[in-house]
LUMSEGU-935554 format. One line per 2 residues: number of its first residue (from 1); their letters; for each residue x, y, z of C-alpha. Coordinates in pm, whole numbers, padded with zeros to 5 digits, always signed. Layout:
! LUMSEGU-935554
NUM> a> X Y Z; ... $
! end
This chain:
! LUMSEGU-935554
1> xx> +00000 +00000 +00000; +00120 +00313 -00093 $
3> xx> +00021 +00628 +00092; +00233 +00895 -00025 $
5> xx> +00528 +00844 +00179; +00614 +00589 -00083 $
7> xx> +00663 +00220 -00216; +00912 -00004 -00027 $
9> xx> +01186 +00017 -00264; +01112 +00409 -00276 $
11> xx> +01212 +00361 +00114; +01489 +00167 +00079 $
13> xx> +01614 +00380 -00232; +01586 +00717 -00005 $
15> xx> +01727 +00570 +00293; +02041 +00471 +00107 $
17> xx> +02076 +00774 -00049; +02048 +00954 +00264 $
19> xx> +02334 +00767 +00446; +02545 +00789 +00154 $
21> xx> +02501 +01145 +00118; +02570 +01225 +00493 $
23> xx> +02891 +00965 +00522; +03021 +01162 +00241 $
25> xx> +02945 +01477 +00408; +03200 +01405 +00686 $
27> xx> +03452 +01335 +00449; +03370 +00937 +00362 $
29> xx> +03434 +00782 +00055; +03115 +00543 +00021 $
31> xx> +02881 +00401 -00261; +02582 +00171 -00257 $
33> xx> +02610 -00177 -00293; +02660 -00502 -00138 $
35> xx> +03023 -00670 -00132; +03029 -01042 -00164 $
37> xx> +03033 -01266 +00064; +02951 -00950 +00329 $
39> xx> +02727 -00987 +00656; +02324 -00967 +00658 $
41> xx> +02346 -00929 +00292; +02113 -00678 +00105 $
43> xx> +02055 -00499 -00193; +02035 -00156 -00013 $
45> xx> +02384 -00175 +00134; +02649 +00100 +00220 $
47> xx> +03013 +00034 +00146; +03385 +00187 +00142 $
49> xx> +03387 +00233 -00228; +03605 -00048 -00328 $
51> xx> +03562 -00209 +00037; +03387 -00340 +00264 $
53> xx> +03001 -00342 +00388; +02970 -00033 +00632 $
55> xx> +02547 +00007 +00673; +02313 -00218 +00620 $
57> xx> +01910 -00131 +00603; +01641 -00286 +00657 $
59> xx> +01228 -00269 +00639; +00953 -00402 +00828 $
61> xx> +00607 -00331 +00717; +00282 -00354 +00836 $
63> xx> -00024 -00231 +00650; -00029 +00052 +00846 $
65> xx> +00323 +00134 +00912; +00646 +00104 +00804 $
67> xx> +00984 +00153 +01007; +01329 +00197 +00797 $
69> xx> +01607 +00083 +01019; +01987 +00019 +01030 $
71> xx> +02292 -00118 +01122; +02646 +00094 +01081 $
73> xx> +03027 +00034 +01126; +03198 +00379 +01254 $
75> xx> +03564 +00240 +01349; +03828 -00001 +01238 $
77> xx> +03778 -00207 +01617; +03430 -00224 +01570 $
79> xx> +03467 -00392 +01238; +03696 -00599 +01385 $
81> xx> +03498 -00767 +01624; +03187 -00754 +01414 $
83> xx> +03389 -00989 +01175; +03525 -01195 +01430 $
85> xx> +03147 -01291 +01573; +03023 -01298 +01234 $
87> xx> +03297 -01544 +01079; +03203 -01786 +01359 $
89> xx> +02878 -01767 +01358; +02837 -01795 +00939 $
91> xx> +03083 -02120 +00981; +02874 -02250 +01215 $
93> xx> +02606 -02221 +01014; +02766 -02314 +00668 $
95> xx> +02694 -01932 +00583; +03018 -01807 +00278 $
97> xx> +03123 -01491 +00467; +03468 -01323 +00377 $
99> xx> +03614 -01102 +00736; +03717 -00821 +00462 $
101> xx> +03423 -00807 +00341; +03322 -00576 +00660 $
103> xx> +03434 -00221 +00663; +03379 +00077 +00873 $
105> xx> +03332 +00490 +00865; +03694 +00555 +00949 $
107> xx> +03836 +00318 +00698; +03625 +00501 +00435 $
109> xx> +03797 +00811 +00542; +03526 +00948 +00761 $
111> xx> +03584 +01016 +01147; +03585 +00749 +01364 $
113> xx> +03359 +00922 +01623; +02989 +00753 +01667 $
115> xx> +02817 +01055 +01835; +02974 +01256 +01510 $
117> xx> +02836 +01030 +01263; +02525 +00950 +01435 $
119> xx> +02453 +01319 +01449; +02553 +01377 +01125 $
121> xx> +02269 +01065 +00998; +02024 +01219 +01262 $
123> xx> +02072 +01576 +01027; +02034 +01397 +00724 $
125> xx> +01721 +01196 +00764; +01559 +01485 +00960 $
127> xx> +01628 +01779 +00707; +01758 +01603 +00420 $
129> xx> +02040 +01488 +00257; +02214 +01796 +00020 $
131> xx> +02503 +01545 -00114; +02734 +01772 -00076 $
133> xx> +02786 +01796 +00343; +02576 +02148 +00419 $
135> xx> +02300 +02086 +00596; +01959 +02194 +00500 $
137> xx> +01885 +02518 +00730; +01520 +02604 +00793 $
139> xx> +01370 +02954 +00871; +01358 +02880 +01201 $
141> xx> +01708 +02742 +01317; +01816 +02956 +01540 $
143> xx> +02162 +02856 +01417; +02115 +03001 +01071 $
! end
C-alpha cells in the first residue's frame, strides 16, 4: 500500500541515499552496494567504495506502518569484532562470509567518532540529505 510516503523500494532507495550522502558529508568515501560474501546481505547496502560493507538497512512493514532501520560500522575495532562474531557464527552455520568483506566509517575516510556520525545521519534523515555535506537550514534554526 502506498500512501504517499512511498513504495518499499522508494524507502529503501531514499534511505540509502540519505546515508550515503551524509557519510560523504563528513569526508567518507562510500557508494551503494553489497560486497560479496559481506554480513546480513542486502541490496540496499552502504560500502567503502572499493571495500567493505559499512550500513546495512532494513524494512519491516505492516499495513499501516512502516519503520526503515539500520545497522552501521563507525571504526576499524568495531569492524573488527563484528567480523570476528560474524565469521564464527556464518561457519557454524555453513553461511560463505569473507572477514574483509566488513568495513567501517573511518576506513572510508570518515571520522571514527559515533556521536559525530550519528549526528551527522540524525541531520540527514531529519532535514535532508544535500550530497554535498551542508546541511539543509530552515527559517527557524536559530543557528542560521
Amino acid at each position: 500500500m502506498d500512501d504517499g510516503r512511498g513504495s518499499i523500494r522508494e524507502r529503501y532507495d531514499r534511505a540509502t541515499e540519505t546515508v550515503v550522502a551524509a557519510l560523504r558529508g563528513l569526508g567518507a568515501d562510500v557508494v551503494s552496494g553489497e560486497p560479496s560474501a559481506s554480513f546480513c546481505p542486502g541490496d540496499h547496502s552502504v560500502r567503502v567504495a572499493g571495500g567493505g560493507k559499512v550500513a546495512g538497512i532494513a524494512q519491516r512493514v505492516r499495513t499501516d506502518a512502516a519503520l526503515v532501520a539500520g545497522c552501521l560500522v563507525v571504526d576499524p575495532e568495531e569492524a573488527a569484532a563484528l567480523a570476528a562474531v560474524t565469521a564464527a557464527v556464518y561457519d557454524a552455520l555453513g553461511v560463505p562470509f569473507d572477514p574483509a568483506a566488513v568495513g567501517s566509517v573511518a576506513a572510508a575516510g570518515g571520522p571514527s567518532e559515533p556521536d559525530r556520525v550519528a549526528r551527522a545521519l540524525e541531520d540527514a534523515f531529519v532535514h535532508g540529505p544535500l550530497g554535498d555535506g551542508r546541511r539543509r537550514v530552515e527559517r527557524d534554526d536559530p543557528t542560521a
